[in-house]
C-alpha positions, 0 to 999 in steps of 0.5 A: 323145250325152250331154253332156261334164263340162268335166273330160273336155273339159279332159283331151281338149283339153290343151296350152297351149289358153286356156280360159274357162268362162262360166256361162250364165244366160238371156241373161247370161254371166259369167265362172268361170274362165280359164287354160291347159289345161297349169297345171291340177291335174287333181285338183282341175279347176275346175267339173269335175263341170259339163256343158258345154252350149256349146263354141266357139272364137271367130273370130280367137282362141285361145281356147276357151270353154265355157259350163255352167249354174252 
């Protein structure tokens, strides 16, 4: 299975998810973008021609993140 665009991902996640996008660079992660899936104009999505390479939802919170090399 190839990878995901974080456009696509975005458009199949929707709603009032939290969303953060790291850029993942060796063992470093910094922080691109955070917000609500539902406050995006989904004709300009935020690094949306990115692949994802990591997706998760961390224990206890509600958000998901996706990391993608920036």
């Amino acid at each position: 299975m190839g990878l995901i665009k974080v456009k696509d991902l975005l458009t199949l996640t929707g709603g009032c998810t939290k969303v953060i996008i790291y850029n993942e660079k060796g063992d470093k992660f910094k922080e691109l973008w955070s917000g609500i899936v539902d406050d995006i104009d989904f004709n300009n999505v935020p690094y949306g021609e990115y692949e994802v390479t990591f997706q998760t939802v961390i224990n206890g919170e509600d958000v998901l993140q996706f990391h993608i090399n920036y």
